[in-house]
N, C-alpha and C positions, 0 to 999 in steps of 0.2 A: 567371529561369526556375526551375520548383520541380519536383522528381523526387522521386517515392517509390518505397521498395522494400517495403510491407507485408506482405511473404510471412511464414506464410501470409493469405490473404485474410481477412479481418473480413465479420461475418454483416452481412445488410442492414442490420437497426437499430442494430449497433455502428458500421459505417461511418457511417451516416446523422447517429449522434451527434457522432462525429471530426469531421464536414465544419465541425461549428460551430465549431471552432476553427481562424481562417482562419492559413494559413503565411506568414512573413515573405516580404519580396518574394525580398529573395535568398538563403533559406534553401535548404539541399538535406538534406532531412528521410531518412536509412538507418535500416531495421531490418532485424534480423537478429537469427536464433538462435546462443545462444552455448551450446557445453559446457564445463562446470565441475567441478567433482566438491567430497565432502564426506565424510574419511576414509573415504576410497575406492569411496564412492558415485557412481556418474553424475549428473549435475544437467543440466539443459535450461534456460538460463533465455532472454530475449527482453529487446533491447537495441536502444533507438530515440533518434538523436540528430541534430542538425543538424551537416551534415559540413565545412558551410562556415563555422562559427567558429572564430574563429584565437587563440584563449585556452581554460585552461582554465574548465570553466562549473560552475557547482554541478548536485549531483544527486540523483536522486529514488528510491530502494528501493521498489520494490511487491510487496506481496506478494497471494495470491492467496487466491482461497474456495478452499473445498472440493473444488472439480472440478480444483482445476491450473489453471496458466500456459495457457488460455485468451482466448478473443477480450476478454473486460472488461480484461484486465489487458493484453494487447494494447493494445486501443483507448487506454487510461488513459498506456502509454506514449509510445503518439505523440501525444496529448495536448498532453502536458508537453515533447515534443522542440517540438512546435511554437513551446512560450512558450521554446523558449532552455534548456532543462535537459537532461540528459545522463540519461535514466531506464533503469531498469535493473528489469524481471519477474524477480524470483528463484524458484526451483524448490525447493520446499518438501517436495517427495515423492517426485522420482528422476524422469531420462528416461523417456517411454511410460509414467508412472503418472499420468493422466487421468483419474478415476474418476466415475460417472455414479449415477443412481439411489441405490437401496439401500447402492455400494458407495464411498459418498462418505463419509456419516459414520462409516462402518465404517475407514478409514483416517484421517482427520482422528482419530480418534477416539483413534489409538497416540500423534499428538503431545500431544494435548488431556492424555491419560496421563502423559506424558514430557514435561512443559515442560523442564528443560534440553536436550534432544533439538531441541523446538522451537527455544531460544533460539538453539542452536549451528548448525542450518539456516538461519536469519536471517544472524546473526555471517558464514558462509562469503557467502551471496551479499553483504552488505555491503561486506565485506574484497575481494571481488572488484573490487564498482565501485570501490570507493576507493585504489585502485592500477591503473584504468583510465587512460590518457596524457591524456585531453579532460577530467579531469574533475581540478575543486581540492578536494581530500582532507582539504580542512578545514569543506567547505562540502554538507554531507551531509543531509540528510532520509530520514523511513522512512515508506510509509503501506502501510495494508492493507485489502480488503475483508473480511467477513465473518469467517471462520476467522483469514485475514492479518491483521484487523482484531486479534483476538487477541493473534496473533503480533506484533506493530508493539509491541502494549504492554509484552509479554513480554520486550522483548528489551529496552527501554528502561530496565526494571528489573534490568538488568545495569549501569546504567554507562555503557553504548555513549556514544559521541564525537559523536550525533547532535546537531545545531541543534534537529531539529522531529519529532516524532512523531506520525502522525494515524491514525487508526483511523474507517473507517465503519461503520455498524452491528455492530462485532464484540462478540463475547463479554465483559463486565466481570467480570475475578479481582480477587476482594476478595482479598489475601494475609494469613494469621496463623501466622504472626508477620509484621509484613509487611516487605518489602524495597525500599517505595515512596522512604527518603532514599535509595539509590543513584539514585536517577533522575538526571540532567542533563542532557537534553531537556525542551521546551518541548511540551507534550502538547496538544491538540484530537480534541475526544472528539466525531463525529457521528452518532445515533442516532435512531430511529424513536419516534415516540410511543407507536406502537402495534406494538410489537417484542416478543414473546411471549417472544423469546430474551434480551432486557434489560429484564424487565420492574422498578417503578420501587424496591422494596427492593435489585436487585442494584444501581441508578447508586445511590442513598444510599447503600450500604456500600461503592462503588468513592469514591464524593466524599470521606468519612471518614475514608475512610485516607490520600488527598492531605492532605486537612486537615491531619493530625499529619506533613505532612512540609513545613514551613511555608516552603522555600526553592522547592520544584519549583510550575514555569509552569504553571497547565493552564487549561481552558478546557472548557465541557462543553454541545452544542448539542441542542437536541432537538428533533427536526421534526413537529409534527401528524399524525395520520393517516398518517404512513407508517411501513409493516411494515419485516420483515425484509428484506436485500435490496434496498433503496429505489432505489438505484442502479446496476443491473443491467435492462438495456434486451431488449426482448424477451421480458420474461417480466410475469406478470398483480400480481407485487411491486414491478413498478416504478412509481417517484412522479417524473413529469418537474420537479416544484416543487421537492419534495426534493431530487432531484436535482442542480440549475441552485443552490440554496441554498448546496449544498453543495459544490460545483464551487468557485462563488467564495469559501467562507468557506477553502478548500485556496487556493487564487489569491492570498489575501491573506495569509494564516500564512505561505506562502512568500516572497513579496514584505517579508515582517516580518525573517522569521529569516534571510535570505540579503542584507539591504539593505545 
């Protein structure tokens, strides 16, 4: 028997996505919101896992677009509760900061300012799941959509203790001076071909600066015709090929770095 607690509810098309990831037979799939705080900020993040494994599991950090710990990263969480991972929506901008329209980039826009700000946002929800009871603390991955997509990379160029770092369509910081040998995650880079916000001089000056750090893992995919956005359902940026590409080329980096 399999029970979910998805509260809150997922939009049609996010659910309709989830369903394709069928649940183990005797999986018992819980999510729930969690509060956390970040030098003495409120944090809201969303935490989806299967309740009926009796070890701890390796786990998954998501970080989120622009808008906040929403239905994608939602959806994206129980996902991966499905396949057996312990995944964790971290809150990147404080409880009830949900921001829409005009007043999305207008806030991404103070991290986007303040990468160490970013970083240490990341860092907290990290350090949370990684001292969660279900989950083994040595067995860690970080991915992010769009803005998160950023953030994923950002924080990887600290050091962090991650296995696997994946970014979808986000933002590429070429750094100078750069800080790309701290890395020691294994990176997977998925991006739109036709991505206005990556377009192809920023991946050559993100590829380049890997280059000159000739120990760090990366990997850099690039999908035809899909915009920004590519994997975000319900909206006129979404590319279901992209999409399903990109789903498994994450399905298999994990299956890599966690084997």
């Amino acid at each position: 028997m399999t029970i979910e607690n998805p509260s809150p509810a997922l939009s049609p098309a996010h659910q309709a996505l989830l369903e394709q990831v069928p649940i183990g037979e005797h999986s018992v799939i819980d999510a729930e919101v969690v509060e956390y705080e970040h030098e003495g900020d409120p944090l809201e993040g969303y935490l989806a896992r299967d309740v009926q494994a009796d070890e701890r599991r390796p786990a998954v950090l998501i970080l989120h677009d622009w808008h906040g710990v929403g239905d994608n990263v939602r959806m994206r969480a129980q996902m991966l509760a499905r396949r057996g991972y312990v995944a964790f929506a971290a809150d990147l901008f404080g409880a009830g900061v949900r921001p829409s329209g005009e007043e999305a980039p207008k806030v991404a826009g103070r991290y986007y300012g303040d990468l160490p700000l970013l970083r240490s946002r990341v860092a907290a929800g990290f350090s949370w799941l990684q001292q969660h009871p279900a989950v083994d603390p040595a067995r860690l991955a970080v991915i992010g959509y769009c803005f998160g997509g950023t953030a994923a990379l950002e924080f990887a160029r600290t050091g962090a203790p991650a296995r696997g770092v994946v970014s979808f369509h986000g933002g590429l910081i070429a750094h100078d001076p750069s800080d790309a040998a701290a890395i020691a995650a294994s990176l997977l880079v998925l991006t739109g071909g036709s991505d206005p916000v990556v377009p192809d001089e920023a991946v050559v000056a993100f590829e380049n600066e890997l280059r000159a750090a000739p120990h760090v893992d990366w990997q850099l995919t690039t999908y035809s015709g899909a915009p920004h956005a590519f994997t975000i359902p319900g909206t006129d940026r979404y590319r279901p090929l992209a999409d399903a590409r990109s789903w498994r080329a994450l399905v298999c980096f994990l299956d890599e770095i966690f084997g």
